[in-house]
N, CA, C and O atoms as a GROMACS GRO file, in nm:
protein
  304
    1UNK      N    1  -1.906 -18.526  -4.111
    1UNK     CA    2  -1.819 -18.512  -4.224
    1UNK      C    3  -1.701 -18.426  -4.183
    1UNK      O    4  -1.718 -18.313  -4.135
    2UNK      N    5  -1.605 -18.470  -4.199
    2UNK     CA    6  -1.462 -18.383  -4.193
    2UNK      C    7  -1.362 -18.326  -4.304
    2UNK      O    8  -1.353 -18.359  -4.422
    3UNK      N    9  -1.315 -18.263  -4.257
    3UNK     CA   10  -1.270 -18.138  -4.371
    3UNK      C   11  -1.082 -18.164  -4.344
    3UNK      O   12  -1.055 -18.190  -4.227
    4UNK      N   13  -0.954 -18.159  -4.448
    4UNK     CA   14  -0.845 -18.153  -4.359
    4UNK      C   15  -0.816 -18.022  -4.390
    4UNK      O   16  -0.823 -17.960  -4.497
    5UNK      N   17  -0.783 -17.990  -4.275
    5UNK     CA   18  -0.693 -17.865  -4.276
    5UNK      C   19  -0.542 -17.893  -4.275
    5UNK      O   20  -0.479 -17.990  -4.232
    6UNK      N   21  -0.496 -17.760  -4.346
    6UNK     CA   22  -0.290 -17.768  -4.312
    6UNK      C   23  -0.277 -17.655  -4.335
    6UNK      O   24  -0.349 -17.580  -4.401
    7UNK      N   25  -0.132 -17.626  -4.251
    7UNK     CA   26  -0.116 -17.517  -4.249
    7UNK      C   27   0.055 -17.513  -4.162
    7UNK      O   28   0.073 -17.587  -4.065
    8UNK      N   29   0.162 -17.425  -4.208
    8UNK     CA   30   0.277 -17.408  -4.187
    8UNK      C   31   0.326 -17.416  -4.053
    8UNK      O   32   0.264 -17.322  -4.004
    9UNK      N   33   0.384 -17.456  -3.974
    9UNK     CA   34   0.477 -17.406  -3.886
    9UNK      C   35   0.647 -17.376  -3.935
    9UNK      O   36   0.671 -17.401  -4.052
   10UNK      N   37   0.758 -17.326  -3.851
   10UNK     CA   38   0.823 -17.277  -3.807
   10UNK      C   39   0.907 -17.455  -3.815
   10UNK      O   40   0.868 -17.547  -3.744
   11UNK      N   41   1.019 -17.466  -3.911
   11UNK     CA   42   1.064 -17.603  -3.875
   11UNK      C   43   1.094 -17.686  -3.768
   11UNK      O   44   1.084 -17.805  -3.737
   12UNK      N   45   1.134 -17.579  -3.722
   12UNK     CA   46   1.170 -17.640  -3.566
   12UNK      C   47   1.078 -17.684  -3.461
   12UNK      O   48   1.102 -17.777  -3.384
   13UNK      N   49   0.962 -17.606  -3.460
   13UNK     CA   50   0.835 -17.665  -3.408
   13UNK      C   51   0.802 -17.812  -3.433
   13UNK      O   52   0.753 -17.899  -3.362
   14UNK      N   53   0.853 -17.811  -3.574
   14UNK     CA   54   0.790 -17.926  -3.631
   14UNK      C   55   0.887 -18.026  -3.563
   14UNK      O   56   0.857 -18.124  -3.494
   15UNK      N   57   1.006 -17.981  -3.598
   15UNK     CA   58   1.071 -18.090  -3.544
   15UNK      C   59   1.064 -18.152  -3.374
   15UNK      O   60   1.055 -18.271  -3.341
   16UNK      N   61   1.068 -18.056  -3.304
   16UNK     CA   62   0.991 -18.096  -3.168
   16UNK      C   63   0.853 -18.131  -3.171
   16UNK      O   64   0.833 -18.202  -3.072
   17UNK      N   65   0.776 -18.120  -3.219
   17UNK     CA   66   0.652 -18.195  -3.237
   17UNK      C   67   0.639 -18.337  -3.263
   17UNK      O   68   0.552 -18.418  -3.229
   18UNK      N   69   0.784 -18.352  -3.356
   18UNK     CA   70   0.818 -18.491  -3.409
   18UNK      C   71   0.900 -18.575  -3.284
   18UNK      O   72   0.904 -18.698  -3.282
   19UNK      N   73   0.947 -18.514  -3.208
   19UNK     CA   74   1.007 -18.559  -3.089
   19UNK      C   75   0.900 -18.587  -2.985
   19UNK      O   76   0.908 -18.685  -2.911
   20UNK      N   77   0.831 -18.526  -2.982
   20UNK     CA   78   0.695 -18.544  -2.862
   20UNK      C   79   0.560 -18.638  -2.922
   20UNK      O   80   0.454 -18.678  -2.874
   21UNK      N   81   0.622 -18.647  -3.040
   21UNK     CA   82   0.485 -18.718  -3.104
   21UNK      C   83   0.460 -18.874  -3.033
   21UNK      O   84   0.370 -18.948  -3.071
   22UNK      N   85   0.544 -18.905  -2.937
   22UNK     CA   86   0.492 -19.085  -2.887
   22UNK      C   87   0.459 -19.022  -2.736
   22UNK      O   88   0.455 -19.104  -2.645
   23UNK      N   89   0.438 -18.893  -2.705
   23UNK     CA   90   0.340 -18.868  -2.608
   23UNK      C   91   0.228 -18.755  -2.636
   23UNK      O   92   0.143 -18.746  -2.548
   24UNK      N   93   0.223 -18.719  -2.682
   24UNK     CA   94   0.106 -18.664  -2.770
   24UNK      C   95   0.042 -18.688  -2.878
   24UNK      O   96   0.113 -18.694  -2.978
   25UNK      N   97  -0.058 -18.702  -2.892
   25UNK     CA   98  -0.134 -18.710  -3.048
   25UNK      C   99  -0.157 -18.560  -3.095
   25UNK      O  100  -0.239 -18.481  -3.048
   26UNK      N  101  -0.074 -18.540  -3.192
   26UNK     CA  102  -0.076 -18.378  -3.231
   26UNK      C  103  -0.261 -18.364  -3.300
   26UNK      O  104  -0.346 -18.283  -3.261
   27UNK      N  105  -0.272 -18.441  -3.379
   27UNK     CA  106  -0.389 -18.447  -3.442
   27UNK      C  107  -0.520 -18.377  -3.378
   27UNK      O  108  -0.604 -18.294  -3.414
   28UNK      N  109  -0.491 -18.455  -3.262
   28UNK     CA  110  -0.624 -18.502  -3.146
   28UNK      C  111  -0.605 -18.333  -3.066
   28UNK      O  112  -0.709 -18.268  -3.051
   29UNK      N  113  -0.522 -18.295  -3.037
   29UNK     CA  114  -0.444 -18.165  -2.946
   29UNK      C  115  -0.510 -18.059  -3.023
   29UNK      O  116  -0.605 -18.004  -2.968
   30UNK      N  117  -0.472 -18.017  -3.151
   30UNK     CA  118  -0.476 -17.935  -3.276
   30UNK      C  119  -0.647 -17.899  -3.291
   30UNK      O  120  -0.695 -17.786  -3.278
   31UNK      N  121  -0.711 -18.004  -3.316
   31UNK     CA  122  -0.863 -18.021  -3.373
   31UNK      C  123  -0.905 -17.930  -3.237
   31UNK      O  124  -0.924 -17.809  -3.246
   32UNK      N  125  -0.915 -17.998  -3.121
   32UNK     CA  126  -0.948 -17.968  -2.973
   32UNK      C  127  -0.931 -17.841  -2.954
   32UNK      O  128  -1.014 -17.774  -2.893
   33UNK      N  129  -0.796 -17.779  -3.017
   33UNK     CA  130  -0.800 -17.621  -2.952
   33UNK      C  131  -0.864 -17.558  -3.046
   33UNK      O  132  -0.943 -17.470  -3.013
   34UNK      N  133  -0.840 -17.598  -3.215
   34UNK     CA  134  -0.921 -17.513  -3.289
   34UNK      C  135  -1.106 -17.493  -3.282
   34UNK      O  136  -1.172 -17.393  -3.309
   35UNK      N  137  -1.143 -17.604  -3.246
   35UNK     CA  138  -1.261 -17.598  -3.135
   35UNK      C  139  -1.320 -17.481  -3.058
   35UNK      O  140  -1.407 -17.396  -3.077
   36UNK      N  141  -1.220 -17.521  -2.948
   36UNK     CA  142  -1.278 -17.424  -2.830
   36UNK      C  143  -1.198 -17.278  -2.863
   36UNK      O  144  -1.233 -17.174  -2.809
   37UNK      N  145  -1.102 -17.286  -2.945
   37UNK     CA  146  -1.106 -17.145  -3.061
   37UNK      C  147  -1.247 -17.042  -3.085
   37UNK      O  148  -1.302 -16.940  -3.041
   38UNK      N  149  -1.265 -17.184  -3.219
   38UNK     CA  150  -1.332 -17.111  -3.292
   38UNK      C  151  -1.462 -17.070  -3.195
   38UNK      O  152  -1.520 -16.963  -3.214
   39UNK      N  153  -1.512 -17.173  -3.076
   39UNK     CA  154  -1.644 -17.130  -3.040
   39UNK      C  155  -1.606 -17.005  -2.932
   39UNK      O  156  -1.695 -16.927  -2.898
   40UNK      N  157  -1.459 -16.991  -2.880
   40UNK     CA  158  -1.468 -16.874  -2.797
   40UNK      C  159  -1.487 -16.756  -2.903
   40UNK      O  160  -1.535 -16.649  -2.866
   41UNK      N  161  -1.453 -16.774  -3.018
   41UNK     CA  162  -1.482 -16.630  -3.084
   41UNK      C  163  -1.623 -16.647  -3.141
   41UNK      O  164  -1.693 -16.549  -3.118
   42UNK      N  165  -1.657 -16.704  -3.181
   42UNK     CA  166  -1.801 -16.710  -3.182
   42UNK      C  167  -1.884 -16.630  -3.065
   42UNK      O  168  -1.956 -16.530  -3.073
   43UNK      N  169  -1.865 -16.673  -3.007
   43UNK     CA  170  -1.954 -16.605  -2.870
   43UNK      C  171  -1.900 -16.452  -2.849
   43UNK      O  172  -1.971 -16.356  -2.818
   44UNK      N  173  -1.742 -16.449  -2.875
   44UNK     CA  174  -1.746 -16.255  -2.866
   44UNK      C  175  -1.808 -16.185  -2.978
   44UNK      O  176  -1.847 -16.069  -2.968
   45UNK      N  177  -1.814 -16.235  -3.057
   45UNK     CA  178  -1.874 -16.165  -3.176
   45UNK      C  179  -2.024 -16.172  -3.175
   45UNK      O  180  -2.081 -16.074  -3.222
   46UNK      N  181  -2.109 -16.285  -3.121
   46UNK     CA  182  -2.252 -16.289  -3.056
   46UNK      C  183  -2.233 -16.172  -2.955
   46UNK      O  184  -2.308 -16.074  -2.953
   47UNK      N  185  -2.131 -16.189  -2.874
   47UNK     CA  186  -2.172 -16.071  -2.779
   47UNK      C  187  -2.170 -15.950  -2.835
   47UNK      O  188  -2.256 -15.870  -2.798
   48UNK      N  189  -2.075 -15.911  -2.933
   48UNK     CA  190  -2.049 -15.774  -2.999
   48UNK      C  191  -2.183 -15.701  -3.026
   48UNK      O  192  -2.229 -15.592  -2.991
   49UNK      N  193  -2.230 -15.806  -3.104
   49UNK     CA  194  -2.375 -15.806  -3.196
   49UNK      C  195  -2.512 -15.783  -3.103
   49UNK      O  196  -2.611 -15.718  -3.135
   50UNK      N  197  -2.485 -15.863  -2.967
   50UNK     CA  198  -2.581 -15.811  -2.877
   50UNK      C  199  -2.575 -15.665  -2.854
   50UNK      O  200  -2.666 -15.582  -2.850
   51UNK      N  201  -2.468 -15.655  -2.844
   51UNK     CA  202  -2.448 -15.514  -2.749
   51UNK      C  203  -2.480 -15.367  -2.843
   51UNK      O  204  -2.530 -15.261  -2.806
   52UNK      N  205  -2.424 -15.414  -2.990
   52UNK     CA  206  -2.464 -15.317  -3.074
   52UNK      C  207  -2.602 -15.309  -3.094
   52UNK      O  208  -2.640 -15.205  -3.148
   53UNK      N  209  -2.692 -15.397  -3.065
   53UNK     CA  210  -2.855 -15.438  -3.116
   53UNK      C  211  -2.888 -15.356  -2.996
   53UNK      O  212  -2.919 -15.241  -3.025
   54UNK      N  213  -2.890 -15.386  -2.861
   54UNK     CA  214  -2.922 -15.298  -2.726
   54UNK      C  215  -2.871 -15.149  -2.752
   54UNK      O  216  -2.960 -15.065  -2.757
   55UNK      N  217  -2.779 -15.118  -2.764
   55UNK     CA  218  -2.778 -14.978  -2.804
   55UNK      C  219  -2.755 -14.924  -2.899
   55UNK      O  220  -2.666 -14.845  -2.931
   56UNK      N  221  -2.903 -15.000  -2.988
   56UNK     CA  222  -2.954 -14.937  -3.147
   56UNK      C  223  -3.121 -14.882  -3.058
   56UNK      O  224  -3.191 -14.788  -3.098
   57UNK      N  225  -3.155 -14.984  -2.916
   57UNK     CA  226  -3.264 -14.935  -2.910
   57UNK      C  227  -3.293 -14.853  -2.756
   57UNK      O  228  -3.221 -14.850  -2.656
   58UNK      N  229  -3.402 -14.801  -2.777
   58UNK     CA  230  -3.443 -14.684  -2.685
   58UNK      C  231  -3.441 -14.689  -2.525
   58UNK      O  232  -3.455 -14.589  -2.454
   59UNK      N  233  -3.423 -14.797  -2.488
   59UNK     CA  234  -3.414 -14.824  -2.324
   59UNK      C  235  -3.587 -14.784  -2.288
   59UNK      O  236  -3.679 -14.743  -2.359
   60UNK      N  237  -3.579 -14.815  -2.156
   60UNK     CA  238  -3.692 -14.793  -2.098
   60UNK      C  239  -3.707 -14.634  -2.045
   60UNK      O  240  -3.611 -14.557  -2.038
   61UNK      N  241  -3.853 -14.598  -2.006
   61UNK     CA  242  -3.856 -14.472  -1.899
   61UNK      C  243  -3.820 -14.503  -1.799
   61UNK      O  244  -3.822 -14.608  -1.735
   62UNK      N  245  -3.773 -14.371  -1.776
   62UNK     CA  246  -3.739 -14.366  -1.626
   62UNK      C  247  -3.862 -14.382  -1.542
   62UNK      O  248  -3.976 -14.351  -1.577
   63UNK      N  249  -3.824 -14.438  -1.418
   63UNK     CA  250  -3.887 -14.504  -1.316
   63UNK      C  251  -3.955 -14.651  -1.362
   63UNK      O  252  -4.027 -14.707  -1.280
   64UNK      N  253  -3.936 -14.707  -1.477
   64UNK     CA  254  -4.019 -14.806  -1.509
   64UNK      C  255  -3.968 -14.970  -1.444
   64UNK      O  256  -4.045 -15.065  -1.458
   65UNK      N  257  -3.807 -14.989  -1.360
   65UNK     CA  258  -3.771 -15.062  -1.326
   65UNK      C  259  -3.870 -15.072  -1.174
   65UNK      O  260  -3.940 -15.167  -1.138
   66UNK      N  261  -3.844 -14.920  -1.095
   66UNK     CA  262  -3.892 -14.945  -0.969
   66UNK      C  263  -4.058 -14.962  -0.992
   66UNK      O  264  -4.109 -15.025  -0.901
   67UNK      N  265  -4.141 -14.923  -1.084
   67UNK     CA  266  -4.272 -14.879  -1.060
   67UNK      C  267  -4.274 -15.095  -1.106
   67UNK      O  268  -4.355 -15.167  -1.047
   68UNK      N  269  -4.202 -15.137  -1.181
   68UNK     CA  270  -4.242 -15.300  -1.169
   68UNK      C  271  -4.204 -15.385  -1.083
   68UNK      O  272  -4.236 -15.504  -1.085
   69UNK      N  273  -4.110 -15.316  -0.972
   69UNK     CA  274  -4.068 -15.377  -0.840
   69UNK      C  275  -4.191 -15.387  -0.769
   69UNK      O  276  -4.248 -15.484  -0.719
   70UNK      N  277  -4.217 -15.267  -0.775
   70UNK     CA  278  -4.349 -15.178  -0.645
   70UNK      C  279  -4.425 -15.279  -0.663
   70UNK      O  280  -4.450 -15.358  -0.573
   71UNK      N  281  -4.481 -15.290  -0.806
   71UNK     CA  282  -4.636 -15.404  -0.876
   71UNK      C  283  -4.573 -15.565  -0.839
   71UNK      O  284  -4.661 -15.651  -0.832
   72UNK      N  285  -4.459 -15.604  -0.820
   72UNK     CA  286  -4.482 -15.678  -0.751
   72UNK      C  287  -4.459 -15.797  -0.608
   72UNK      O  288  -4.470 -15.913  -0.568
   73UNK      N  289  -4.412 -15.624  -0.568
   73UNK     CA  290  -4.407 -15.632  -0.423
   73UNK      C  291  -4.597 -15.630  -0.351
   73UNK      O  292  -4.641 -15.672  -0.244
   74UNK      N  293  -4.657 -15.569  -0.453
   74UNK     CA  294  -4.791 -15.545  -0.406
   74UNK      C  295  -4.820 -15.655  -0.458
   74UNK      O  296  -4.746 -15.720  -0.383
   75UNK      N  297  -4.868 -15.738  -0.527
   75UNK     CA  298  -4.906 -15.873  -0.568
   75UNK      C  299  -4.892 -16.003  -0.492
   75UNK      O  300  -4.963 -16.101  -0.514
   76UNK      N  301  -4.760 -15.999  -0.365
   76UNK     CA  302  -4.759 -16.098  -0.297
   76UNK      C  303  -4.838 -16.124  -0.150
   76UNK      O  304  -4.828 -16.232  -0.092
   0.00000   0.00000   0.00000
């Protein structure tokens, strides 16, 4: 299901847009960036949210990285 969006430019844009329009499909261009837009901000704001969640919590003890190296360096 699709939704239309609109929204203003700058006349002159428009008017070069209207000049380039028999080698571009503005339509097709427009949708595409608002896309990979919206999902690049998506993901910084997932990341934001990670990062605030990790340092809401307590980390590990110390030595607990190497003492699970050691266990399984001894296991092989």
């Amino acid at each position: 299901m699709s939704s239309v969006v609109s929204f203003k430019v700058p006349r002159e844009i428009k008017e070069k847009m209207k000049k380039l329009e028999k080698h571009i499909k503005w339509s097709e261009e427009l949708r595409n960036f608002l896309i990979k837009r919206v999902e690049e901000i998506e993901r910084e704001v997932n990341m934001r949210e990670a990062v605030e969640m990790l340092k809401k919590t307590r980390g590990v003890p110390k030595g607990y990285a190497v003492a699970l190296v050691r266990e399984d360096r001894d296991s092989s």
